[in-house]
C-alpha angles and dihedrals in degrees: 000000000000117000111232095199144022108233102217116226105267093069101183125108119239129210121198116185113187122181104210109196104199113099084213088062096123130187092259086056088050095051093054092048097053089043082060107045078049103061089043091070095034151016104239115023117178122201099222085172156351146173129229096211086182093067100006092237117146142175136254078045096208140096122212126175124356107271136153093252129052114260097245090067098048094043092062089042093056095053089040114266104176100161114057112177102209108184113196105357099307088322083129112000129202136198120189137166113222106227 
């Protein structure tokens, strides 16, 4: 069976949630700002995944299958996400794998 992703050693998942209070915080802020947390716990982070909870808007922008959880999540978990940057409680969502 062939293998889709190389977990990397530290195999536990991170959560950061970080409140911005500043109502011109904007998804492309956020995603600076979560590019930068990432490579600050690791060298090679990688976004599999987010939410814009603003619009709703996600990526990837498809559903496949029924499942208790939206696709976007268990996209990035099946390929290893184990660090997600929430800012203000799923307002942007982000999920990376730490390389």
């Amino acid at each position: 069976m062939a293998q889709i992703f190389e977990m990397n050693q530290d195999k536990t998942k991170e959560v950061l949630n970080i409140d911005i209070d500043d109502p011109a915080f904007d998804f492309s802020q956020a995603k600076q700002m979560a590019k930068k947390k990432a490579f600050e716990k690791c060298d090679h982070p990688m976004i599999l995944s987010w939410k814009n909870g603003r619009t709703g808007e996600f990526y990837p922008n498809y559903e496949c299958g029924a499942a208790d959880s939206p696709f976007w999540i268990r996209y990035a978990e099946g390929r290893g996400a184990n660090l997600t940057v929430d800012f203000n409680k799923g307002e942007y969502v982000f999920m990376i794998l730490k390389i």
